[in-house]
GUKOL-806741 format. One line per field, with one value per residue (C-alpha): x, y, z; residue number from 1; residue in three letters. Coordinates in steps of 0.02 Angstrom, whole numbers. Layout:
N
xx c(X ...)
yy c(Y ...)
zz c(Z ...)
seq c(NUM ...)
type c(ALA ...)
//
This chain:
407
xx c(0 146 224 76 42 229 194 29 122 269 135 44 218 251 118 137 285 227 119 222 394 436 376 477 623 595 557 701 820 759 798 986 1029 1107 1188 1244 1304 1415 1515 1545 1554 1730 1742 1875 1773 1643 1487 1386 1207 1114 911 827 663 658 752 684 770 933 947 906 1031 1173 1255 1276 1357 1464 1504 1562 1654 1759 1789 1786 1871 1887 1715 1627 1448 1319 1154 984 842 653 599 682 656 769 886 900 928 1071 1123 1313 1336 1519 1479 1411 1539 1413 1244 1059 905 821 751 559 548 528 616 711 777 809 925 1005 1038 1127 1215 1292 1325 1353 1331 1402 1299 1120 1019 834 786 625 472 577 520 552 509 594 762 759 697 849 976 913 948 1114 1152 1195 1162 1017 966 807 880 755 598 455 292 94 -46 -140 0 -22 111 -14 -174 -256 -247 -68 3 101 177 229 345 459 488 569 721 786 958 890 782 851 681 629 504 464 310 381 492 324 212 362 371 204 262 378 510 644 803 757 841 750 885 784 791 938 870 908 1090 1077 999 1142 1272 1190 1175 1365 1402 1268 1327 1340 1213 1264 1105 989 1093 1082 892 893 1018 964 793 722 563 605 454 515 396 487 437 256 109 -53 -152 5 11 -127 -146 14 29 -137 -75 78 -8 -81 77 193 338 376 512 454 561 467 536 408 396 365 465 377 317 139 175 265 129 6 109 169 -33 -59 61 8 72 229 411 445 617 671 835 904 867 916 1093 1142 1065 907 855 888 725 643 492 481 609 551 674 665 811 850 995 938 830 928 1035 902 809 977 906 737 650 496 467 333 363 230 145 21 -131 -103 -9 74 213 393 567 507 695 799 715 691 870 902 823 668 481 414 234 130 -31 -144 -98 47 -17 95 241 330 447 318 198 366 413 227 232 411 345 438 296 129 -17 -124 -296 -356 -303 -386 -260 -120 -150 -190 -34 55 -25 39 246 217 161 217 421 428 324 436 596 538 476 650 744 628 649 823 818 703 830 966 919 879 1038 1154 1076 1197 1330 1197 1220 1361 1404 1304 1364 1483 1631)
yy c(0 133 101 129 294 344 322 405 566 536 556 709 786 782 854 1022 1054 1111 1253 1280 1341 1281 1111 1087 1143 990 874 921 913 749 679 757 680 529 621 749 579 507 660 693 521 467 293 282 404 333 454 487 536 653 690 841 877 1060 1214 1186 1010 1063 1190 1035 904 1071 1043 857 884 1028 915 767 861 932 775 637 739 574 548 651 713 692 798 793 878 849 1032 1181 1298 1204 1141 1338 1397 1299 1202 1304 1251 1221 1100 949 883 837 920 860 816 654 566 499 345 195 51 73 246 180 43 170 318 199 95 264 333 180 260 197 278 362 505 561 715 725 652 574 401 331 156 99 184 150 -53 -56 24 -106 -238 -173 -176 31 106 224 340 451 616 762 659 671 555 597 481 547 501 339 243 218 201 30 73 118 -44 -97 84 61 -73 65 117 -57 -5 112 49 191 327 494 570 752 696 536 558 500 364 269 279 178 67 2 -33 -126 -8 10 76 264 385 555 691 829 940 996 1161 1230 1188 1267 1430 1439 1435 1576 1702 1661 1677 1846 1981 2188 2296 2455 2524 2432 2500 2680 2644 2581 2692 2767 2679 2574 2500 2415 2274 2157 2075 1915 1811 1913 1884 2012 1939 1995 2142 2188 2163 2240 2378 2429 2434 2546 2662 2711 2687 2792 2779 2619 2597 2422 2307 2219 2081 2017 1813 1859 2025 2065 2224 2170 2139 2261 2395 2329 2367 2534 2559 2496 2632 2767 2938 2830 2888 2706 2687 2510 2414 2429 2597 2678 2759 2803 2957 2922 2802 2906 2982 2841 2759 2595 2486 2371 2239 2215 2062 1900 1821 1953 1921 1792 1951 2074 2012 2047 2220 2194 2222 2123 1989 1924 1771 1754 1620 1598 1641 1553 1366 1381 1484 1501 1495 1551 1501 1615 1762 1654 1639 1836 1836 1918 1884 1798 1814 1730 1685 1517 1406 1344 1174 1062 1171 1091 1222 1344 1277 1243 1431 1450 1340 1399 1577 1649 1623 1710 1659 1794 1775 1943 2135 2135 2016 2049 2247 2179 2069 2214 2323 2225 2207 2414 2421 2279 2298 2133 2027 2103 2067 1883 1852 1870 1774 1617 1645 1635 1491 1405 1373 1363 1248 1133 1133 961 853 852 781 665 596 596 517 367 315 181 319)
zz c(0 50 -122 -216 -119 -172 -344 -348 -280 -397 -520 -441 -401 -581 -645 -524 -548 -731 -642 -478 -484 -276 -343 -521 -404 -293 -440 -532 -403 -350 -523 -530 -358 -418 -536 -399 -307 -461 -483 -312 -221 -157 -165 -19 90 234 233 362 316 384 299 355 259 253 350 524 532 453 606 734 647 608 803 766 604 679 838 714 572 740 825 691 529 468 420 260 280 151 187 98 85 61 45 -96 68 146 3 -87 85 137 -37 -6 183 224 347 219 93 -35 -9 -123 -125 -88 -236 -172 -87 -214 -200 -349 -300 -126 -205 -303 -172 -44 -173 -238 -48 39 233 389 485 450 546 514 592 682 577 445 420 232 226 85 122 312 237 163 292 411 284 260 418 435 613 606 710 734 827 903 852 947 962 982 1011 851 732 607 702 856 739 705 516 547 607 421 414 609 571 483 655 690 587 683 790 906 956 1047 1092 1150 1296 1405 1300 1160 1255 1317 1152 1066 1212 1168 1008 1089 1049 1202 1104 1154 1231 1300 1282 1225 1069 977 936 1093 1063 914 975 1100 957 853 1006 1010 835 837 749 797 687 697 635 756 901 834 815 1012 1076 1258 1224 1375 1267 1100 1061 903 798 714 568 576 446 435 575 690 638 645 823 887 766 821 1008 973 848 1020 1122 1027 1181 1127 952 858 749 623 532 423 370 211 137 -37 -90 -66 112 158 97 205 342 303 276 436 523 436 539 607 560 471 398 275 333 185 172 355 400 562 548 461 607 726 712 660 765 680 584 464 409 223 207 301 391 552 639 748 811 826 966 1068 1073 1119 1273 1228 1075 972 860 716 610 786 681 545 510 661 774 710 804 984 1037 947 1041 1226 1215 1240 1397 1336 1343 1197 1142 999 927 993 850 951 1049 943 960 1128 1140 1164 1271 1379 1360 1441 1583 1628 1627 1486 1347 1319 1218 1145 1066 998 1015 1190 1263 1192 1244 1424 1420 1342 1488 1632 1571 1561 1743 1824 1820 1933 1800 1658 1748 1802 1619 1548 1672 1646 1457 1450 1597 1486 1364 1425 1554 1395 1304 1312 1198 1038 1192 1235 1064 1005 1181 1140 956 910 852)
seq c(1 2 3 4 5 6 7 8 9 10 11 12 13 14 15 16 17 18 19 20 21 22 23 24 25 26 27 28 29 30 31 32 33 34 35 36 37 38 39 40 41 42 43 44 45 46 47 48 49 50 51 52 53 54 55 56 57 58 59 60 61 62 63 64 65 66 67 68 69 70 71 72 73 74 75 76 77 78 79 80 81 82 83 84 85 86 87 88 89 90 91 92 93 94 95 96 97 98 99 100 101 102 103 104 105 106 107 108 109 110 111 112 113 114 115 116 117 118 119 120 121 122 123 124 125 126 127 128 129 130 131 132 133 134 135 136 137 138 139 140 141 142 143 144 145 146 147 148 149 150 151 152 153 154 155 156 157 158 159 160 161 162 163 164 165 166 167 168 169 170 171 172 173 174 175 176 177 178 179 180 181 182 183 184 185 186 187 188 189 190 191 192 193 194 195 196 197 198 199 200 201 202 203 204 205 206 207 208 209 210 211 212 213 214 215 216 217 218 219 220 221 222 223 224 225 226 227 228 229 230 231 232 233 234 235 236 237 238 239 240 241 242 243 244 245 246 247 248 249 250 251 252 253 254 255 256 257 258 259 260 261 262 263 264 265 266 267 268 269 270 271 272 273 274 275 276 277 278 279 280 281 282 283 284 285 286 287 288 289 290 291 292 293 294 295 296 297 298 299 300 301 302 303 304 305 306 307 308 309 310 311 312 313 314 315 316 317 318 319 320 321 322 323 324 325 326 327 328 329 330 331 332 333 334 335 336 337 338 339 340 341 342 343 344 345 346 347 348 349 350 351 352 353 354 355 356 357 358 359 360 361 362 363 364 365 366 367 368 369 370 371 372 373 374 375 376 377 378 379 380 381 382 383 384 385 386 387 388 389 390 391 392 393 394 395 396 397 398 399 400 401 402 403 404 405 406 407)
type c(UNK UNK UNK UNK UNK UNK UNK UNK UNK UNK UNK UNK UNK UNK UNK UNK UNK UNK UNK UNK UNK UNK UNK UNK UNK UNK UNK UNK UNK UNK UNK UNK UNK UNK UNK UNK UNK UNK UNK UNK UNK UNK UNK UNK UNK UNK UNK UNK UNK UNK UNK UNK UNK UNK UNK UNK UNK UNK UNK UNK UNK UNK UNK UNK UNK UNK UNK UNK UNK UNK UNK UNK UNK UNK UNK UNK UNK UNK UNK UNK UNK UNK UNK UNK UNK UNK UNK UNK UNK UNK UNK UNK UNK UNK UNK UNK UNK UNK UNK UNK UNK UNK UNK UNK UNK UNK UNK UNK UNK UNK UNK UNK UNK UNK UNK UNK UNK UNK UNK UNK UNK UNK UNK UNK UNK UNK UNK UNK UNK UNK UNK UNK UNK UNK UNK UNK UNK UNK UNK UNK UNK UNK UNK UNK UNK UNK UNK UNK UNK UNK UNK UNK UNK UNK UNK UNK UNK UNK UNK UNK UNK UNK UNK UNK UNK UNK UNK UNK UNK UNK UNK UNK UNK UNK UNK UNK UNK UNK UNK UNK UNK UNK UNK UNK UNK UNK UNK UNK UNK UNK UNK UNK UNK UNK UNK UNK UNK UNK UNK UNK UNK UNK UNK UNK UNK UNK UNK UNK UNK UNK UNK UNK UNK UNK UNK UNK UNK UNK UNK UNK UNK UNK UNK UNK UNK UNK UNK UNK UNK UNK UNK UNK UNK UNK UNK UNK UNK UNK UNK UNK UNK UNK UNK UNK UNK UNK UNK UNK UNK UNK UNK UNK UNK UNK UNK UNK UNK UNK UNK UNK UNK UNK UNK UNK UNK UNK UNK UNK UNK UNK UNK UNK UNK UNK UNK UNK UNK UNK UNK UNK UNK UNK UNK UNK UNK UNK UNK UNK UNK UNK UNK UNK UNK UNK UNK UNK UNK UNK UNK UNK UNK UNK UNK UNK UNK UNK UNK UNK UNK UNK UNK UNK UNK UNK UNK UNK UNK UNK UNK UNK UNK UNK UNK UNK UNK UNK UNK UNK UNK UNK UNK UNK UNK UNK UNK UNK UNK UNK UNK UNK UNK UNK UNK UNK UNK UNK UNK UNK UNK UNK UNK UNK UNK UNK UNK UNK UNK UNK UNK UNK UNK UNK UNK UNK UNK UNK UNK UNK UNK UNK UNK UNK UNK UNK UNK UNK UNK UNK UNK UNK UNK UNK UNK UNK UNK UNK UNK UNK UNK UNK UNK UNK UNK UNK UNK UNK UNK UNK UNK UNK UNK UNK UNK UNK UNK UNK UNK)
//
């Protein structure tokens, strides 16, 4: 049944990607990875594979590659990639020796992939279950390991119409799970090679503030400023609750770095603060922002760095598909607030329960929440030590890892 599934979306992949350009850049790519493997392939090398499907899961599995290209140089990297959002972004990374996509899961490119690569080791990141390629790893006797994954009850594994896909869970060597959650769902599977070491993100949050870099323009836009609220990876529903809230509270200077940064977009915002002194990133000079009330940033690669000058954050996406990187701003000791889409986000509804998180609804909360870090100096001060706390009481799993394999 899986393998007629695959080829039914081979088939349906195919025929998008003649009317969508994200999708004839994942079909495309697909089809030049064994190609991509022939030419670059050393035949005396051992490869270590890692398979992240998009962006989010490159940034989990990036401390474990770092960790091993610095401790076992003797080993090349291969990494692959589901998604083109993930793949365009990171396509030139210096950390992977040979870097592609994954050709979709039939037998015959399974066959093909690891015949080319020949692993000695294999790592899925998070929900990555192939069961074709991780069929064949078994059968080939490569260790494979699930890192940062993490298990619900409402996923097909622990379904009665899920028990035939559940055995691809069986070929794993081992499981290094985010939560005891996770741990006791696959023990009734009668899974016990599991490990709960948490989440490699938080690792990886902890390098970036490290590796953050000075903006001279943000800290002439904050200079002598005690109230600086940034908005990251916003949509329109975010803003248009909290740029209603400081078109009334004009002492506060806002950062807005929209998810999206098209022309389209970025109208609608300027709309929405019509009367404010707004200046572009790539625009402002030290001078020009000076003045400035609100700073909208119009590139990427940021963000990451600009919530180091924030005295309260807002992560987007909360109204929508769901939250974005609540971390990267948690990890600058500051308050971090988003939308209620976030109940399948762990690191959020952690970031809540430790006291550094806030959920929002409407206008009317978040200008109550909004209200009380204005008034309340004791709340604001407590909210960014159990931010930072949060995270950095998390951090340790890549050493969990890499602890446990057979190097």
């Amino acid at each position: 049944m899986y393998n007629i599934v695959i080829y039914i979306y081979l088939i349906g992949v195919a025929i998008a990607s003649c009317f969508n350009k994200k999708v004839k850049k994942m079909w495309a790519g697909e089809r030049q990875a064994l190609k991509v493997l022939r030419e670059k392939v050393d035949p005396n090398a051992r490869y270590i594979w890692f398979h992240a499907a998009s962006l989010g899961e490159f940034e989990q599995g990036r401390p474990l590659m770092e960790y091993l290209r610095k401790t076992h140089p003797e080993y090349k990297i291969l990494l692959t990639f589901f998604s083109p959002s993930g793949y365009e972004v990171r396509k030139n990374y210096e950390g992977a020796d040979i870097i592609c996509y994954l050709p979709l899961d039939t037998i015959r490119n399974a066959r093909r992939f690891l015949r080319a690569i020949k692993p000695v080791m294999a790592f899925f990141i998070k929900y990555e279950f192939w069961y074709n390629y991780l069929h064949i790893l078994q059968h080939r006797g490569v260790p494979t390991y699930s890192v940062s994954s993490i298990f619900r009850p409402d996923q097909i594994f622990f379904q009665w119409y899920g028990k035939g896909y559940g055995r691809v869970l069986k070929c794993f060597t081992h499981f290094f799970v985010q939560n005891i959650e996770s741990k006791n769902l696959l023990a009734k599977l009668d899974i016990h090679d599991v490990e709960v070491v948490g989440d490699t993100r938080f690792d990886r949050v902890l390098q970036i503030k490290e590796a953050s870099k000075q903006l001279p323009i943000v800290e002439k836009f904050t200079e002598n400023i005690s109230k600086v609220f940034i908005a990251g990876s916003s949509w329109l529903p975010d803003e248009e609750v909290f740029l209603k809230y400081f078109n009334l509270h004009k002492d506060w200077k806002l950062i807005v770095a929209p998810h999206v940064i098209g022309e389209d977009h970025l109208a609608q915002i300027f709309e929405l603060l019509k009367g404010r002194r707004v200046v572009r990133y790539t625009e402002a000079t030290e001078e020009n922002v000076k003045d400035a009330e609100v700073l909208i940033i119009d590139c990427f690669g940021l963000l990451s760095s600009i919530y180091h000058y924030g005295t309260i954050s807002y992560v987007g996406g909360g109204f929508g598909v769901g939250i974005h990187n609540v971390l990267e701003a948690a990890v600058w000791d500051i308050p971090v607030i988003f939308g209620p889409n976030n109940k399948r986000f762990q690191e959020a509804q952690g970031l809540i329960m430790a006291g550094g998180g806030f959920e929002i609804n409407d206008y009317q909360s978040f200008r109550d929440l909004m209200l009380r870090f204005e008034t309340d100096e004791m709340f604001l001060q407590t909210s960014k030590k159990h931010a930072g706390e949060f995270v950095k009481g998390r951090a340790g799993a890549t050493e969990k890892i890499m602890g446990s394999l057979p190097l």
